[in-house]
C-alpha positions as CSV (number, residue, x, y, z in Angstrom):
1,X,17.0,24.0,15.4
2,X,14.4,26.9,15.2
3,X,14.0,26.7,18.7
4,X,17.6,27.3,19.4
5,X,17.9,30.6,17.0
6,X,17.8,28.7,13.4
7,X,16.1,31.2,10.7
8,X,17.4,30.1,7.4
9,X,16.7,26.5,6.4
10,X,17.4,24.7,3.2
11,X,15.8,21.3,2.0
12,X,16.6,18.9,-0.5
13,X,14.9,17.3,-2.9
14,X,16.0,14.0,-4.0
15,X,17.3,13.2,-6.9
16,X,16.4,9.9,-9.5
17,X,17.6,7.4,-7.2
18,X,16.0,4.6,-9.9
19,X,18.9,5.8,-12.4
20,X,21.7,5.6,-9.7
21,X,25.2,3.4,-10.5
22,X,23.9,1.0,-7.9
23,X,20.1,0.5,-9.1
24,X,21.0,0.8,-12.5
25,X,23.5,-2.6,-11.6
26,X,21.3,-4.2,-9.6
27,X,17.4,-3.8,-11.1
28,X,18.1,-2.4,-14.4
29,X,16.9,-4.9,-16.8
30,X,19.3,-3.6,-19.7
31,X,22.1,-1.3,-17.2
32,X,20.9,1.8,-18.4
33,X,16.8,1.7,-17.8
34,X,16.0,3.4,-14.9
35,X,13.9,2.2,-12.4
36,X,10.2,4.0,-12.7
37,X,8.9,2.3,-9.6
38,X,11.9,4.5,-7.3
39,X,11.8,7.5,-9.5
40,X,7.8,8.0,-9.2
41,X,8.3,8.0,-5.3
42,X,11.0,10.1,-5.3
43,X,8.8,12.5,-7.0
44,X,6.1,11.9,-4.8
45,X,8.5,12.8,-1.9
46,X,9.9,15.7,-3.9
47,X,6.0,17.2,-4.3
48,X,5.3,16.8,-0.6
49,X,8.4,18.1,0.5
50,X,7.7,21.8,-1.5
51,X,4.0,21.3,0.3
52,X,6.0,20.7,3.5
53,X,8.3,23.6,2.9
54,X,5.1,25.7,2.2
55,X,3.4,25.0,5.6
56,X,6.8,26.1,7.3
57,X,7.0,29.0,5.6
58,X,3.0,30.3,6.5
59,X,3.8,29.0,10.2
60,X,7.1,29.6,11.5
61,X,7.9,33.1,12.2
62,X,10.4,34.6,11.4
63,X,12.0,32.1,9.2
64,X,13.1,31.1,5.9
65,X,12.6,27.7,4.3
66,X,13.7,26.9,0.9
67,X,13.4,24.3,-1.3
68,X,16.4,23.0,-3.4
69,X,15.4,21.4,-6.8
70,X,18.7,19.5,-6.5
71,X,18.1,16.9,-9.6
72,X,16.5,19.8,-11.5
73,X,19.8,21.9,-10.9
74,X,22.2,19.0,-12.2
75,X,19.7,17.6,-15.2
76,X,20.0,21.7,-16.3
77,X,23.6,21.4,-16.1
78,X,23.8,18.6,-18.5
79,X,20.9,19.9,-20.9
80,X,22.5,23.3,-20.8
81,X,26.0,23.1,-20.0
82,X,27.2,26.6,-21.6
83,X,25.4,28.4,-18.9
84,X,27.6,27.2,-16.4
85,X,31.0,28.0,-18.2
86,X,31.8,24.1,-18.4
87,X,30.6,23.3,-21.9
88,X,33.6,21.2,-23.3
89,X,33.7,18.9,-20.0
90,X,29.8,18.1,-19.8
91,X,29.9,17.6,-23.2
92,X,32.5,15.4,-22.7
93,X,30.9,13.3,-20.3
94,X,27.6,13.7,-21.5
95,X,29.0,12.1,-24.7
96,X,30.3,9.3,-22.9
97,X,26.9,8.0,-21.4
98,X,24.6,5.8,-23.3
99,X,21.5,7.7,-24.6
100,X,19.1,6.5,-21.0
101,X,22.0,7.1,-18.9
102,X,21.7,10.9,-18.1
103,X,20.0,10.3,-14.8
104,X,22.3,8.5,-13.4
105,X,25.4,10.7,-14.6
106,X,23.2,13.3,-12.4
107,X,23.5,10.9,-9.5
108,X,27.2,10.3,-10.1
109,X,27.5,14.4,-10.0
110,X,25.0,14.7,-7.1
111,X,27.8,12.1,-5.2
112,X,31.1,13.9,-6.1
């Protein structure tokens, strides 16, 4: 892509798959324990990806690389729903969710 013009690039960190619908059915020993074993990776992947993002930045010239905390962004929203003018419905749903379930309401959000 930067070879054919591309200047502005944007990269996405992943969220807590381990707390997704589908792990949370499938290996969740009680349906809303997230899975550490995914979540440490995607972390893992997460770090390496700002390193990554970094390196592109100090050796591609001329362009931009940025790194979107996307999980950050929606676990914010739920935390701190005011600051996005949709207090009553995160509250609302974030009411709904059993007290370990917040990660994967993220995922749900990160999917609509």
């Amino acid at each position: 892509m930067y070879n054919n013009g591309a200047r502005k690039f944007a990269l996405v960190g992943i969220g807590a798959i381990g707390c997704s619908p589908n792990e949370l059915a499938q290996n969740s020993r009680d349906g809303v324990t997230c899975d550490e074993r995914i979540n440490s990776a995607n972390r893992i992947f997460n770090s390496k990806l700002v390193s990554l993002v970094d390196h592109f930045n100090q050796n591609t010239p001329g362009a931009k690389f940025t790194y979107i905390n996307a999980y950050g962004i929606f676990q914010d929203m739920v935390a701190n729903p005011s600051r996005y003018g949709k207090s009553h419905l995160l509250n609302k749903l974030y009411q709904m969710l059993p007290e370990n379930f917040v990660d994967g309401f993220i995922n749900v959000l990160l999917m609509v």
